[in-house]
Each structure stands twice: as C-alpha cells, then as structure tokens.
N, C-alpha and C positions, 0 to 999 in steps of 0.2 A: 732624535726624539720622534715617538711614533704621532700621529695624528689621535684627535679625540676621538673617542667613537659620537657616532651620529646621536644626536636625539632626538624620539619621537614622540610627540607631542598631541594629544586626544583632544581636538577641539568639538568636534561636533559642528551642528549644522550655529551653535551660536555666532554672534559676531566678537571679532577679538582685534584690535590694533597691535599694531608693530611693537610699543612699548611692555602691553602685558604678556606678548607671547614670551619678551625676555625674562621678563620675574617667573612668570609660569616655568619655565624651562630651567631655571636657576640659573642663567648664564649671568644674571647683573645681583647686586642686593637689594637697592630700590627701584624705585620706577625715576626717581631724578638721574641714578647712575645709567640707565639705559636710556634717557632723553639723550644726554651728553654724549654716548657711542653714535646714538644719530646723528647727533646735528654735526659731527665732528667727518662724519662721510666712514666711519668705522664697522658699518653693518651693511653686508648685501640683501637682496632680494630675489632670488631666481635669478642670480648671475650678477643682478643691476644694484648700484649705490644707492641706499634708501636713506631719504633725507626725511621724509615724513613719519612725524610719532605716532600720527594717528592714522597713519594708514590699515583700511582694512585686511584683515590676511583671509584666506581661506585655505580649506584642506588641501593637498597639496605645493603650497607654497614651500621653499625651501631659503632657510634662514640662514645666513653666514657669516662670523664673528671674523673679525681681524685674527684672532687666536688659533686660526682653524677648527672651533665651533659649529659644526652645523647643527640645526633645528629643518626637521621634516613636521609638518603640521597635519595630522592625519584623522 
C-alpha cells in the first residue's frame, strides 16, 4: 500500500491550533475526533508526539497521522 500524498494546507499569517489544522485538512470529522488522536500520543509534530489540542501551529510546521497522513501547513 502506497503512502498518502502530503497535504497542503493555506494558513496564512492567522493563528490556528493543532486540533483545527486536522478538521481544516479533513484528516478527523470533528474536532472531539481529533482531540482524542491527541491526547491518545497518535499525531506528530515536526517529528515530535503532540499532546497539546491547543497548540499553536505556524506555516511550516509539518503534521503527522499514525495513517501515514502528512499535513504541511503553508
């Protein structure tokens, strides 16, 4: 099975938490399904296990599902 292709994600200079980049990106359906990928240790950060929902992101950050999912935030 191949890997997903990347997705790029258009934030702009706004502020955006870990939880909405996943609805934005359509990787979860709600924002409670993407609480629970967090707090469960199931999403990276630039490499690192992201525990926090409300973490701020900015462009460049790069997002990573357990599903081999990546999010690039641009």
């Amino acid at each position: 099975m191949s890997k997903p292709k990347p997705i790029s994600l258009k934030v702009g200079d706004r502020p955006i938490n870990l939880t909405q980049v996943l609805k934005l990106a359509n990787c979860v359906m709600t924002g409670g399904e993407g609480k629970l990928l967090i707090a469960e240790g199931r999403v990276k950060v630039n490499g690192e296990v992201e525990l926090r929902k409300r973490r701020q992101m900015s462009v460049g950050d790069l997002v990573e599902l357990e599903d081999g999912t990546t999010v690039r935030l641009d």
